[in-house]
N, C-alpha and C positions, 0 to 999 in steps of 0.2 A: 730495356735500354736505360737502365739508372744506373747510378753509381752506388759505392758501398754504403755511402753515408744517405742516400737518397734524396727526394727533394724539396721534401716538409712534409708530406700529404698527415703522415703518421702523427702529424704534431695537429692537426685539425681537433681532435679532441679537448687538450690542453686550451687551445683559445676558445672551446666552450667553455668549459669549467670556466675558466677567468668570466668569460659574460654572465653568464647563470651565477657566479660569485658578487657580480657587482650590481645585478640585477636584485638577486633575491628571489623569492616565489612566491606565490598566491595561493592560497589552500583554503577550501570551504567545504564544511562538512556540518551536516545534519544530522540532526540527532530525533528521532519517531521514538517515541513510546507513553505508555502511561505515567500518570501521577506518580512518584516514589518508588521508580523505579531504580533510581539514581544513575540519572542523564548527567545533571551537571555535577556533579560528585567523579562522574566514571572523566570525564570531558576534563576537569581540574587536573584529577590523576594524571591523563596520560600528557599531557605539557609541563606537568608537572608546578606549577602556578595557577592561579584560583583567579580564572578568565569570568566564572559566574558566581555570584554569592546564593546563597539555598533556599529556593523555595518557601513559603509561609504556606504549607498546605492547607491548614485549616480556613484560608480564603479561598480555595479551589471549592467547597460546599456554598457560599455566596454570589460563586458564579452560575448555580445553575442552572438559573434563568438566562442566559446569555445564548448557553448552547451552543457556544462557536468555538472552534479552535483557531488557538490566536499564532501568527508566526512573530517569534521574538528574533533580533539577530545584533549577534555580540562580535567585536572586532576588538581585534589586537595586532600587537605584532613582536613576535620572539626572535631571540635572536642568540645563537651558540655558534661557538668560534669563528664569529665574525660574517657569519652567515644568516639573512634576515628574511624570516617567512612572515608574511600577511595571512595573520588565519581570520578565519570568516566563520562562526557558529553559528548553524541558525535551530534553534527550541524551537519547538512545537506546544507548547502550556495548552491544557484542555482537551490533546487528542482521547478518546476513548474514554474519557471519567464521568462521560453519563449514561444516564440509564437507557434512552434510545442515540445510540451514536450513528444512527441513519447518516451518510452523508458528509461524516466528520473529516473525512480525509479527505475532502472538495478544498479547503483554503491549502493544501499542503501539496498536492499534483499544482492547483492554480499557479503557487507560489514559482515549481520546478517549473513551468512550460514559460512563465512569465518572464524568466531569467533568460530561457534561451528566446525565447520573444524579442526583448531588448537588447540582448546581445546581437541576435541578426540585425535589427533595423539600425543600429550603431554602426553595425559593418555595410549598411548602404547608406550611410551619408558621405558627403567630400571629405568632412575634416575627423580622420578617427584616430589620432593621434593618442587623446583623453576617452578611451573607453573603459565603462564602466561594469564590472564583470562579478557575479553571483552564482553563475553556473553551479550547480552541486557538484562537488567531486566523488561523494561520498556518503554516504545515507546509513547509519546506523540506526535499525531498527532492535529497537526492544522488547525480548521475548519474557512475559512474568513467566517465573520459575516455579508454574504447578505441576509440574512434570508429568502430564496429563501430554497433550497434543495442542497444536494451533487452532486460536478461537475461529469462528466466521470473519470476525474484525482483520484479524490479522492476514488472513488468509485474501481479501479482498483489496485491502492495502498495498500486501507484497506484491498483489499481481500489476496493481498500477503501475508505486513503483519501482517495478524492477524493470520494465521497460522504457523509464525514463534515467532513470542516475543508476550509479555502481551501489546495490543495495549488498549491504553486509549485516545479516543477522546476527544478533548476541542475544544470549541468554543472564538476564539481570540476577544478580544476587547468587551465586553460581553458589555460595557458599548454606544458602537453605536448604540443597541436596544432599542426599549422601552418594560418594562417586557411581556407585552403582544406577542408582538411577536420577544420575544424570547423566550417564551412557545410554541408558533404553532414553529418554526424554529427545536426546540429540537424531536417535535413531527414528525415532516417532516424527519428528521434526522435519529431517533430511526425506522419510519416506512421502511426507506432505506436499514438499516442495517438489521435488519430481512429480508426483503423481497431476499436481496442479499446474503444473508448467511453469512456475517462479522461477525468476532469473533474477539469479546471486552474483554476484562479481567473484568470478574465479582466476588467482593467479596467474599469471602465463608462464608456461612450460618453455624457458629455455635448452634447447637441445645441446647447443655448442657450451653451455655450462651444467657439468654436474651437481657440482654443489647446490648453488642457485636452484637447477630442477627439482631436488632434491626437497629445498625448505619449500619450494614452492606446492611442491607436493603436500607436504608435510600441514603448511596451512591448510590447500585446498580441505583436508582431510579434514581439521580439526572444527572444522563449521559445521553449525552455529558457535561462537567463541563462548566460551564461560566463562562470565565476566566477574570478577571481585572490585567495587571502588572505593578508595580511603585516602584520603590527604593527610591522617593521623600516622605518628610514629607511635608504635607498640616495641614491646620488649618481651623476644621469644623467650622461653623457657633457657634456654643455651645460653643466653644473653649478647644477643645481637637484636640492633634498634633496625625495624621493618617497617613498610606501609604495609599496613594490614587494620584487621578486626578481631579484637581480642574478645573472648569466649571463655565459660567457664571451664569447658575442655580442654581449652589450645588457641594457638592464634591462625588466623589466616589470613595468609601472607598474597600479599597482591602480584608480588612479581616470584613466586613460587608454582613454577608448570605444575608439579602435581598436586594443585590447589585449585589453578585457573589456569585460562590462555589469554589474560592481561599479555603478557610477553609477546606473544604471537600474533594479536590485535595491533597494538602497536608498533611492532616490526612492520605488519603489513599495511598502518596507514601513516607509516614515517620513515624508517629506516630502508626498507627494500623495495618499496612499489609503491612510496609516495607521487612521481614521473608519470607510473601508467596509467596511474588514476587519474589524474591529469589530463592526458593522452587519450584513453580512452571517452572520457569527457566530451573532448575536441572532435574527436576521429569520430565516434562512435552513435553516441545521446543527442549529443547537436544536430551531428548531420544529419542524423535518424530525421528531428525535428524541423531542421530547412527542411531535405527534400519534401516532408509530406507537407509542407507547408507554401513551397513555393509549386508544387502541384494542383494546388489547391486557390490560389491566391494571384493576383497580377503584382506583380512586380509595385513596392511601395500602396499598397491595399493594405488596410491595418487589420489586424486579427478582430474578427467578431466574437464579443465579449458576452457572456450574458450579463443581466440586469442584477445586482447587485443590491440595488435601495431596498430596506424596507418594509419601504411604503408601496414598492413595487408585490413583494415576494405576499403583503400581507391582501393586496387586491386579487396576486393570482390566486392565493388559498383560499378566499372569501368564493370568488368563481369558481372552483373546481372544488368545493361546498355546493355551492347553487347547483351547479350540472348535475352531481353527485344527485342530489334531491328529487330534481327533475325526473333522471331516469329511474332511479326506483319507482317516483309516481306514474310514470308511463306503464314500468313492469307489472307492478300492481295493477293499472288499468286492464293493461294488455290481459293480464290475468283475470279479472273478472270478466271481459269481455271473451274469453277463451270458455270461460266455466258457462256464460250466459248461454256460449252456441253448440256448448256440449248437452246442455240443460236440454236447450230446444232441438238436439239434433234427437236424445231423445225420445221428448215427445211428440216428434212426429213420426219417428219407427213404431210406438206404440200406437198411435195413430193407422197407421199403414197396415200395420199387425191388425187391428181389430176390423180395419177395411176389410182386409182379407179375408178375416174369419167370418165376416158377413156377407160376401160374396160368394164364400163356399157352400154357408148355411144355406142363402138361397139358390143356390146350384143343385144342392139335396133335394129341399123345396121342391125344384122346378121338376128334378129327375123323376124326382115320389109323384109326380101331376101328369107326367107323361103316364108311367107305368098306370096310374090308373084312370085314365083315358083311353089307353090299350083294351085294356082288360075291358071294358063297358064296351067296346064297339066291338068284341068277340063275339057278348053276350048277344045282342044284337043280332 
């Protein structure tokens, strides 16, 4: 019952765009991986402006003593054709660079549960007008390129968090491979993750768009990414100026697919499914995180934290030393005292044995005194 021209509904999209245009967005992404792997190098690249300056790694050997993985987080805000995104980077400095990384990815899940922590209790006060929001949308973990298979590390990392944020694996430095086998590496990689149950953030399959199905596919497909990063202009052989890494071979070109899936990367965390990531965020990771949390908890009950000081952590290790002492010297105990009653168990079977053989001998005795007590009263 409308008329030809209808009676706006179809126009409902256009007055999004205009808010989402005046508004802007928020975008936070995480970047997991080791020392030199080029985190903020790959992170420069793809916004293309130099949100982090590089690393001093020969200070990462002076922290060894420290043995913590520190969360860094860098803020900006970009803006193209009049369109203005809030990005939110948060580095991880120290993941993995020691020699027992026990435990290392404790301040990096803390970090992920603690965002949606504050973001719930922000949504239960009166005035949330001014909320303040960290949420990960986005988790780039990095894979070093020994085209070998995933460490333990890695492997116990993803599983955390892939049940907390949209984790998106890349494989660093894509360009130490030769294509060959960095297709078996990919392969070895994907066969991991399934087998361990890791959950990757995978596109969504629009049906009512081919196209869109299509590259969505075409991502899902191309994970882990193969990542080349350079903020340097090179000069290809042909002579045209590239981001890339020039080599005594050749250059390699950053935004060249049969080099890397830089392109593909970046499509899927800004051009086509910047939204879902988002989306998913909200929908998905969050609510994940209420519901078990308000199952778990009364209403305005603050999350129980562990102990963090210290001087705490160095009294629990001091006690579970002691314990530790304890029951070895009990074991010990218990052990001699075990060996004492086998000792004595025995000498008194030997005991009992030579009883025996003495009750027997005199059995004999007594037999040999009848029979010739017989025998005399025959004679008789």
């Amino acid at each position: 019952m409308s008329s030809s021209t209808g009676i706006g509904i179809a126009n409902l999209p256009n007055q999004r765009h205009k808010i989402v245009a005046k508004q802007g967005a928020h975008f936070t992404i995480m970047v997991v991986g080791e020392s030199g792997l080029g985190k903020t190098t790959l992170i420069n690249t793809l916004f293309s402006t130099e949100l982090s300056s590089a690393k001093d790694y020969r200070r990462r050997h002076v922290k060894q003593l420290d043995k913590l993985t520190e969360v860094e987080i860098i803020k900006a805000e970009l803006e193209e054709k009049s369109f203005k995104v809030k990005l939110t980077v948060i580095d991880t400095p120290g993941f993995g660079d020691y020699v027992n990384n026990k435990d290392s990815w404790a301040p990096i899940i803390d970090f992920v549960d603690d965002q949606h922590e504050l973001y719930m209790r922000q949504e239960q006060q009166p005035q949330r007008s001014e909320k303040s929001d960290l949420r990960v949308h986005a988790c780039l973990y990095f894979i070093r390129p020994t085209g070998h298979t995933l460490k333990p590390l890695d492997i116990e990392i993803m599983k955390r968090l892939g049940t907390r944020v949209n984790l998106i694996p890349v494989i660093a430095k894509a360009d130490t491979l030769t294509q060959s086998d960095l297709a078996l590496f990919k392969k070895r990689i994907r066969d991991v993750v399934n087998a361990q149950g890791i959950r990757i953030y995978t596109p969504p399959v629009e049906t009512d768009d081919e196209q869109g199905a299509e590259h969505a596919r075409i991502l899902g497909a191309a994970m882990p990414f193969s990542i080349i990063g350079s903020t340097e202009d090179v000069t290809t052989p042909d002579g045209r100026v590239v981001k890339g890494r020039e080599y005594l071979w050749g250059v390699a070109e950053v935004e060249n697919e049969n080099h890397c899936d830089f392109k593909k990367l970046r499509s899927l965390l800004i051009r086509t499914h910047m939204l879902d990531l988002i989306n998913t965020t909200e929908d998905l990771h969050y609510e994940n995180y209420r519901q078990q949390q308000m199952e778990t908890r009364k209403y305005g009950e603050p999350k129980v934290k562990k102990l963090d000081n210290p001087k705490f952590k160095e009294e629990e290790e001091a006690l579970r030393k002691r314990f530790t002492e304890q029951v070895k010297a009990e074991e010990a105990r218990f052990r001699q005292w075990e060996q004492h009653l086998i000792a004595e168990r025995d000498r008194l079977n030997k005991d009992l044995e030579s009883a025996h053989s003495a009750i027997k001998q005199l059995e004999a005795e007594l037999d040999a005194l009848q029979v010739g007590y017989g025998r005399g009263s025959q004679r008789r």
